[in-house]
C-alpha positions, 0 to 999 in steps of 0.5 A: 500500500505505501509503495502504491501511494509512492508511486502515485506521487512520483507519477504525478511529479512527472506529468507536472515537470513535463506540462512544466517543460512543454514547448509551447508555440510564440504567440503571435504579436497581433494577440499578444497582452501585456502582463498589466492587462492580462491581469486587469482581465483576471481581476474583473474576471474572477475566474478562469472561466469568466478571464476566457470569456473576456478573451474571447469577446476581446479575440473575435470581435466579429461575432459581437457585431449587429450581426450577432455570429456568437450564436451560430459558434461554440468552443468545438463546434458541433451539437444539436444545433450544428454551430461552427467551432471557433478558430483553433488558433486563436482557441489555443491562444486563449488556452495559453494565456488561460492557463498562464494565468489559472495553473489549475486549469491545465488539466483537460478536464478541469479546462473542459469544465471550467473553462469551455462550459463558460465560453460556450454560455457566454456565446449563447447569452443575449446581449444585455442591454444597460438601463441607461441606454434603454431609457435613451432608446425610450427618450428618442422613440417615445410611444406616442410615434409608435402607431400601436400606442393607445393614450388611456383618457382617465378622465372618460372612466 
């Protein structure tokens, strides 16, 4: 029993010297962060899941446009609705400063999990609309030029 326990801990070294020491490719400069906002992105964020969401609204600004594209992806792809996947280069740029930034996440489940389950919730949620800005879409359409709008005259009841 105390060997088993021995050898489980000498494996699990290991793997984490080996994840430690993996060759990970440059990220291009046209993706890279500085360190200063990577971590104003963590702190906002407050986890992993939510850092990825944020760089992934930051990575593919295209499907954030009137056109609303996020619905038709997802992380892989696939599904019961047939959405495309989004583009593994940039997916994998996400994963490294993802990972650089929540060592916890390196493990593919906890990544899977963690990481992808809000990305992949992020890009189904509807654009949230601010109080502030809906009252000021009010203020320039107001109901009377709305020709459904009935004025009620309280007076007549």
């Amino acid at each position: 029993m105390h060997t088993r326990k021995i050898l489980k801990k000498a494996n699990e070294q290991v793997i984490r010297t080996v994840v430690d020491r993996q060759q990970v490719p440059a990220i291009p400069d046209l993706y890279n962060i500085p360190n200063e906002e990577l971590t104003r992105i963590k702190v906002s964020a407050k986890s992993s899941g939510n850092f990825a969401a944020a760089l992934t609204k930051r990575f593919f600004p295209e499907l954030y446009g009137m056109d609303n594209l996020r619905y038709f992806y997802n992380w892989n792809g696939g599904g019961k609705h047939g959405k495309r996947e989004l583009d593994p280069a940039r997916r994998e740029i996400i994963r490294q400063f993802t990972v650089r930034m929540y060592p916890e996440v390196r493990q593919e489940d906890i990544f899977r999990t963690n990481v992808i389950n809000a990305v992949n919730e992020m890009l189904r949620q509807p654009k949230k609309q601010r109080p502030a800005l809906a009252a000021v879409q009010i203020e320039n359409n107001p109901p009377e030029a709305d020709p459904h709008y009935q004025e009620l005259d309280f007076n007549a009841l």
